[in-house]
C-alpha positions as CSV (number, residue, x, y, z in Angstrom):
1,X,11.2,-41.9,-28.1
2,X,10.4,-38.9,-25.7
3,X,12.3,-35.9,-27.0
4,X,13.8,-33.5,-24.1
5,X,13.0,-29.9,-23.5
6,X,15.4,-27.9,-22.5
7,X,14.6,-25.5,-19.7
8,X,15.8,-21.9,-19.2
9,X,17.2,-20.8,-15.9
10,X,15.0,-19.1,-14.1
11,X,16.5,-15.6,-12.5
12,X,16.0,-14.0,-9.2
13,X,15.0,-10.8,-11.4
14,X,12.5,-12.8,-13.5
15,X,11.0,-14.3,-9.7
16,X,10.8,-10.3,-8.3
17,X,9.3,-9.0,-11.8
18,X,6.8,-11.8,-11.5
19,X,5.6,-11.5,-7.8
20,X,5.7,-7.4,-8.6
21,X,3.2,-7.6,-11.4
22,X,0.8,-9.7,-9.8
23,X,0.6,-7.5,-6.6
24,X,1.0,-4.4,-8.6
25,X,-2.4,-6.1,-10.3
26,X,-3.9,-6.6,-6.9
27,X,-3.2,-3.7,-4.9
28,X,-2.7,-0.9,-7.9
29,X,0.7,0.2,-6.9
30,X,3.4,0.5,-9.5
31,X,5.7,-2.9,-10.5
32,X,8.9,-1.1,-9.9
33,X,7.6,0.1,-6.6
34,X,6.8,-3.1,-5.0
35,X,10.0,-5.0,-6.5
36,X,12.3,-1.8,-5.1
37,X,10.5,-3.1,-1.8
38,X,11.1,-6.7,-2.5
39,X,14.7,-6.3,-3.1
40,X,14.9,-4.1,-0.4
41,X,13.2,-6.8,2.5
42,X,15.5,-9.3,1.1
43,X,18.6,-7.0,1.5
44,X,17.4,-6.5,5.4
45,X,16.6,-10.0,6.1
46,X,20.1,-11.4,4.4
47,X,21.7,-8.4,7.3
48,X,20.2,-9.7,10.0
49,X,20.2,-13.5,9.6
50,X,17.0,-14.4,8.2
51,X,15.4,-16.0,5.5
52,X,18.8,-17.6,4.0
């Protein structure tokens, strides 16, 4: 018999703090920085229709 992981629910935090860190590797900016910014483009695009 196969025996069944059970998986963790991934969290819009843990998404921004991962996609933060790898661009704060790549560009040398800060990881609060550039999930502030994140957060922030998604507020704008939920406020004017896009990216749903």
């Amino acid at each position: 018999m196969k025996s069944r992981t059970t998986r963790s629910k991934i969290t819009k935090q843990q998404i921004y703090r991962s996609v933060a860190s790898s661009t704060a590797i790549e560009t040398g900016e800060t990881v609060q920085k550039i999930e502030q910014n994140l957060k922030q483009y998604q507020a704008q695009a939920k406020a004017t229709g896009l990216a749903h």
